[in-house]
N, C-alpha and C positions, 0 to 999 in steps of 0.2 A: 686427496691430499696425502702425501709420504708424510712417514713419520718426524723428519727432518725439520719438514715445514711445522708442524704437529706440537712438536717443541719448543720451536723458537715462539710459536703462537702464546703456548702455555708459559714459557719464562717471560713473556710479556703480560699476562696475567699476574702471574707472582711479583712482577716489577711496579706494576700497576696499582696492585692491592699497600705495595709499602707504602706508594707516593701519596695514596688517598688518606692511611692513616695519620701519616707525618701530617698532611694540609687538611688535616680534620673535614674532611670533606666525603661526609657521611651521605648524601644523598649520592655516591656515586658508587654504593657498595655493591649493587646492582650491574654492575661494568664488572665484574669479579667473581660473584656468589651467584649461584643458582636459588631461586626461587623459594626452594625450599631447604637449602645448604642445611648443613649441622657444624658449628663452627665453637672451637676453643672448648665449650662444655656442652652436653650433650644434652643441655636445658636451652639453648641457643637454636632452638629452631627457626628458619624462616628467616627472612631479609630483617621485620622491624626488632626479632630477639636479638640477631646475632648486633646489631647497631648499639640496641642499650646495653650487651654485654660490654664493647667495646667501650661505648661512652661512660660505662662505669670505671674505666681505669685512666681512659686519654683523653674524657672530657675535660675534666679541672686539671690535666696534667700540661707544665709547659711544654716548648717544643722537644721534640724528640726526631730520634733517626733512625731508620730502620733498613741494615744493611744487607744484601744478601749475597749467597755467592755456592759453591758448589752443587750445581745444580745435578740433582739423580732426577730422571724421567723416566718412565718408561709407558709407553703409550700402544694402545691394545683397539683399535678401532676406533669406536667413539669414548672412550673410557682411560683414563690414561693416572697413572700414582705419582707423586713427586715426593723428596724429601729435600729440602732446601736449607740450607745452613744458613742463623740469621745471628745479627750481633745490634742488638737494637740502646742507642741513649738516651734514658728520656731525663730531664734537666725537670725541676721543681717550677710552680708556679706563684707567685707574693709573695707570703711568707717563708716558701721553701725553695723559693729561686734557689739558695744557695747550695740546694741539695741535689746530688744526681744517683740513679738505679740504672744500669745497665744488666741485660739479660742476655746471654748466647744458647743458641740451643738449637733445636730442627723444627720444619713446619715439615707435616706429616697431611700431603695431600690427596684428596679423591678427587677428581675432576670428571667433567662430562661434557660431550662437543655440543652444544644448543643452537638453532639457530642464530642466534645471535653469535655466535664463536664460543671460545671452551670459557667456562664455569668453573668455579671449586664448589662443589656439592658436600664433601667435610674438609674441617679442619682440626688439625691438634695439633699443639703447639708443647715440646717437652725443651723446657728450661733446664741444663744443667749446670752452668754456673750463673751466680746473682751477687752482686756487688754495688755496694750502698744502702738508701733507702729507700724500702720501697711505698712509704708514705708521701712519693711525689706522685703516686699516681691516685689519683680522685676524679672523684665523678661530675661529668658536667653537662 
């Protein structure tokens, strides 16, 4: 496989992992993460941690969007880095429907080619700008 193809595999991962978080569809984090990923904090080991990390923030959280776009790659045989630029909205849930927290910032990725195709083996996520509150995001 050229690196070409390599890429476009891997920005399908990254595209993949938004769609799953936005449609809360948590059993599909396995289609993304490796086995033993390390993701967001580095207490998040493993598919069931890095899930309740997440669901700590976008379980009770209403809907949200998670946008992405300047993709950096660079891919090194089975092994490949990304930094991907995100701009994510998450809108409040009952009583704080009327609230919304937006975050832009980079996802900071390690990936690894699996039999199953490429994986994010870690993640970090560096937020530099936040606006709203971020009391819409709760756990669920």
């Amino acid at each position: 496989m050229d690196d070409a193809a390599a890429r476009d595999d891997i920005i399908d991962v990254l595209n993949r992992m938004a769609s799953i978080l936005d449609a809360r569809e948590w059993d599909r984090l396995g289609e993304v993460f490796a086995e033993d990923a390390v993701a967001y904090r580095d207490q998040n080991v493993g598919l069931q941690a890095i899930e309740q990390g997440i669901r700590a923030s976008l379980g009770g959280c209403g809907p949200s969007q998670h946008l992405l776009g300047n993709y950096q790659i660079r891919v090194e045989g089975d092994r490949a880095t990304s930094v991907t630029k995100i701009r994510v909205l998450h809108v409040g849930r009952g009583e704080r429907a009327h609230l919304t927290y937006e975050c832009l910032g980079d996802y900071h990725d390690d990936h690894v080619r699996t039999a199953d195709g490429w994986r994010i083996a870690r993640r970090r996520f560096d937020a530099y700008i936040k606006l709203g509150d971020p009391s819409v995001l709760q756990p669920g």
